[in-house]
C-alpha positions as CSV (number, residue, x, y, z in Angstrom):
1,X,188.2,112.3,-65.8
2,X,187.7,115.2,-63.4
3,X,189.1,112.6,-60.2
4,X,192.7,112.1,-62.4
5,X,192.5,115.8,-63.5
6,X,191.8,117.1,-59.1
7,X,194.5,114.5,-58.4
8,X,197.5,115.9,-60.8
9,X,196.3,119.4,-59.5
10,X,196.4,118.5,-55.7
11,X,199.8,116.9,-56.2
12,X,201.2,119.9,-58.4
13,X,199.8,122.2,-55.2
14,X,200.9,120.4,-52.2
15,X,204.5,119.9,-54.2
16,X,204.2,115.9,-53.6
17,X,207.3,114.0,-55.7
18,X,207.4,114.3,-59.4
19,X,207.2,110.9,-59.8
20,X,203.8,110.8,-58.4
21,X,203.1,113.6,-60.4
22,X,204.7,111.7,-63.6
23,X,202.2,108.7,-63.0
24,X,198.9,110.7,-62.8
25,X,199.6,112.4,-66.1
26,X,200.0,108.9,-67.5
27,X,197.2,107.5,-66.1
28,X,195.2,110.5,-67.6
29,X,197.0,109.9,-71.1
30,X,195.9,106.2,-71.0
31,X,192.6,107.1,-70.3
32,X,192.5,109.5,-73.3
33,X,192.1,113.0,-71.3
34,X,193.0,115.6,-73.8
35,X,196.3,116.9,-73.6
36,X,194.5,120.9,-73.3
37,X,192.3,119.5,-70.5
38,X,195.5,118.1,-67.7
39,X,197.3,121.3,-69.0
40,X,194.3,123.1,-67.9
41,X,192.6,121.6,-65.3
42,X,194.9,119.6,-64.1
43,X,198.9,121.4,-64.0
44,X,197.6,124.8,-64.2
45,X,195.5,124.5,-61.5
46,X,197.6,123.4,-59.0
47,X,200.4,125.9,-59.8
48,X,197.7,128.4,-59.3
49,X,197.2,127.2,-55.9
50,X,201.0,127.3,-55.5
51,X,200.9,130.6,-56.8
52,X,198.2,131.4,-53.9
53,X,200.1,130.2,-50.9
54,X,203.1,131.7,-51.8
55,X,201.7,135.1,-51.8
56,X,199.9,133.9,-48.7
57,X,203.1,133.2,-46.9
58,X,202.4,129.6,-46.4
59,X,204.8,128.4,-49.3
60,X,208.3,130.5,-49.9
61,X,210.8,130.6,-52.4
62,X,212.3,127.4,-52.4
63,X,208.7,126.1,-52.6
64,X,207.6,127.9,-55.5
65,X,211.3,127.1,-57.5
66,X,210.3,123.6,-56.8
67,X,206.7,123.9,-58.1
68,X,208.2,125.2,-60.8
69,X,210.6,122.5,-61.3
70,X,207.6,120.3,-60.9
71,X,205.8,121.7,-63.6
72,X,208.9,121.7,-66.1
73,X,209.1,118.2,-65.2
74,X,205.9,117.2,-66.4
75,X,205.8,119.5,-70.0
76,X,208.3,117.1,-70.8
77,X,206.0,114.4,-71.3
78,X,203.0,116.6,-72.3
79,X,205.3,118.3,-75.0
80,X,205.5,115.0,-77.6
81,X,201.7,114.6,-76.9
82,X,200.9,118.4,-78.0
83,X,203.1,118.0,-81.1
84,X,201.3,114.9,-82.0
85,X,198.0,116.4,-81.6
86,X,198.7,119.8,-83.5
87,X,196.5,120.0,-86.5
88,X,197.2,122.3,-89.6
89,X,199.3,125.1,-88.6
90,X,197.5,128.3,-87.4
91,X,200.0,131.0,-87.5
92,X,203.3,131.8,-86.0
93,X,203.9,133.6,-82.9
94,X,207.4,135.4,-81.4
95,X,207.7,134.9,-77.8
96,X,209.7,136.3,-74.9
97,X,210.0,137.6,-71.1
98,X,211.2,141.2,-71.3
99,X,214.6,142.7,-70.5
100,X,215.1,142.8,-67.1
101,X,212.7,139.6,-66.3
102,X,213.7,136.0,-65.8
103,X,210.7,134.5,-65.2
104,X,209.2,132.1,-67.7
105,X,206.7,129.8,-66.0
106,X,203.9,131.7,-67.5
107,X,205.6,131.9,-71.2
108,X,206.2,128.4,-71.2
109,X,203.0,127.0,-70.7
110,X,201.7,129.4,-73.0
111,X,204.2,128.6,-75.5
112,X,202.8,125.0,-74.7
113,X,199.3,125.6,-75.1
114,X,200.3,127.6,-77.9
115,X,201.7,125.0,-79.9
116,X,199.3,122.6,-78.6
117,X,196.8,124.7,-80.7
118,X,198.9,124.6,-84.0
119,X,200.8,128.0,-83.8
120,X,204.8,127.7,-84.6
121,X,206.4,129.7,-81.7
122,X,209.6,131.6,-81.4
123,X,211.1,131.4,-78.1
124,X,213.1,133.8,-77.0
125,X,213.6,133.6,-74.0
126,X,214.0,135.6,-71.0
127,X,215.5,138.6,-70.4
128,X,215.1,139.7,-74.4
129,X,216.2,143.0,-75.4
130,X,213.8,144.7,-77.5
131,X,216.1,144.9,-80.4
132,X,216.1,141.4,-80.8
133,X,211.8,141.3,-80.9
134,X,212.5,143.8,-83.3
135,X,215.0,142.0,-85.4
136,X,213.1,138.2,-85.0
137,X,209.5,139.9,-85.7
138,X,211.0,141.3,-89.3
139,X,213.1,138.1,-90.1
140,X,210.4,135.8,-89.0
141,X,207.3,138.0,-90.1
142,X,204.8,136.8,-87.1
143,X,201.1,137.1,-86.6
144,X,201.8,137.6,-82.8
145,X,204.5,139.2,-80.6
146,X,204.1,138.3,-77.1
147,X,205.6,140.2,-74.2
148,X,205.9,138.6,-70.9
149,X,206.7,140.2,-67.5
150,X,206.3,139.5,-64.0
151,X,208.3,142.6,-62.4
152,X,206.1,145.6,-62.3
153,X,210.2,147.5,-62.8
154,X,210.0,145.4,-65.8
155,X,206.8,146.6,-67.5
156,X,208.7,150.0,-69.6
157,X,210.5,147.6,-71.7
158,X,207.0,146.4,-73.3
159,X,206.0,150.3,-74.3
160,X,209.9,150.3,-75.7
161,X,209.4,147.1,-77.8
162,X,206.2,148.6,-79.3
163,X,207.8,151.9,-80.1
164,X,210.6,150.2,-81.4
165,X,208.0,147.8,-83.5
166,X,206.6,151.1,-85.0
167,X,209.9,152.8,-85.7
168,X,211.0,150.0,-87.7
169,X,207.5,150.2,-89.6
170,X,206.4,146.6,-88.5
171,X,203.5,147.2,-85.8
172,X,200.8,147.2,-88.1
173,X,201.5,143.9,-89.3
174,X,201.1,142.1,-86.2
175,X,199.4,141.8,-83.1
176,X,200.8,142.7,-79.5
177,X,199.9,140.8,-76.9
178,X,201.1,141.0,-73.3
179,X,200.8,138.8,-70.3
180,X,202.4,137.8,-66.7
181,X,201.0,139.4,-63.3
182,X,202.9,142.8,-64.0
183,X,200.6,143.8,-66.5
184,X,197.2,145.0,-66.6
185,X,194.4,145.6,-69.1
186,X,194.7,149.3,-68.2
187,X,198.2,149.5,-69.0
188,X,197.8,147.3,-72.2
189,X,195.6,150.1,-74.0
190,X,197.9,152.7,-72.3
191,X,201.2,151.7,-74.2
192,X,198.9,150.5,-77.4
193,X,198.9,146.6,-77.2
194,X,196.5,144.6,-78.7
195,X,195.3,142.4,-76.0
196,X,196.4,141.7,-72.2
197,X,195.8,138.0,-71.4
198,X,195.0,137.4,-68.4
199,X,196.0,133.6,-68.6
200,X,197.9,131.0,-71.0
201,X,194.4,129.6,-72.3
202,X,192.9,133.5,-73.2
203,X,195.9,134.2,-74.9
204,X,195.8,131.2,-77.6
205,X,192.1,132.4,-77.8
206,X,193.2,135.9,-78.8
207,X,195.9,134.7,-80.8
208,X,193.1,132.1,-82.8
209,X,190.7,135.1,-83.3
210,X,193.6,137.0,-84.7
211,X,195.0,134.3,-87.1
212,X,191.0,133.5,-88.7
């Protein structure tokens, strides 16, 4: 299991063809890897080591878009494979990238390991306003409102999304969890979130040991 799983990841990181990509993950299906696991160890490890060389200087821009393109690629065929392994629905969670922030390679996968894990998620997105957390959290009553951001210039908006939960007399009633390399646990407890996550996998744990 762990040679399919080092494959997908070294293929992901060296940004080989998604095709070959494609055929690893179905060679790790066949052989009944868990879904969680090629997420994991597989996908998530090699756009790590994307991740790396980027900020290294050894991959640039059009590298990492591709990686990313990569990895959007290959949710497509994990996606069907989460929803047919969800078990009894945990909770629901609202989900977005905060205004001013386009990236969403860190929501999606985990909006994907999310759902994987039996939450119902409410994608919203990138560049959300916090009026519209605001509005979706008190139409859709969540467990979990999750604020993503990847621009340090970025990071106000989540202190202005939890205000705005508290103003509209919602923030006791769910959680606040943030996430995406802007963010740190010190600035989590500054602002008054629940939980920083420091990764896709930590954050469904925080999410579980909310929803008990």
């Amino acid at each position: 299991m762990e040679d399919i799983l080092d494959k997908i990841a070294c293929t992901l990181a060296d940004l080989e063809n998604s095709n070959s990509l494609k055929k690893f993950i179905s060679q790790a299906l066949k052989k009944k890897v868990p879904v969680l696991k090629i997420l994991e160890k597989g996908l998530r490890k090699g756009l790590n080591e994307v991740g790396r060389r980027y900020e290294a200087g050894e991959y640039f821009l059009s590298e990492l878009l591709f990686g990313a393109s990569m990895m959007e690629e290959a949710m497509k065929i994990l996606a069907p494979q989460l929803k047919a392994e969800k078990l009894e629905e945990k909770g629901k969670i609202v989900l977005g990238t905060v205004r001013g922030d386009i990236h969403d390679i860190g929501k999606n996968i985990f909006k994907m390991f999310a759902e994987g894990a039996g939450f119902e998620v409410y994608d919203l997105g990138v560049d959300v306003n916090p009026e519209n957390f605001v509005r979706t959290a008190t139409e859709r009553k969540p467990d979990v409102v999750g604020l993503s951001a990847l621009l340090t210039t970025t990071t106000p908006e989540m202190k202005t999304v939890i205000e705005d939960l508290q103003k509209a007399g919602i923030r006791d009633k769910v959680k606040v969890l943030l996430g995406g390399n802007a963010v740190t646990n010190q600035f989590g407890e500054e602002i008054g979130a629940d939980a920083v996550a420091l990764d896709a996998v930590q954050g469904v744990d925080f999410c579980k040991e909310w929803t008990k």
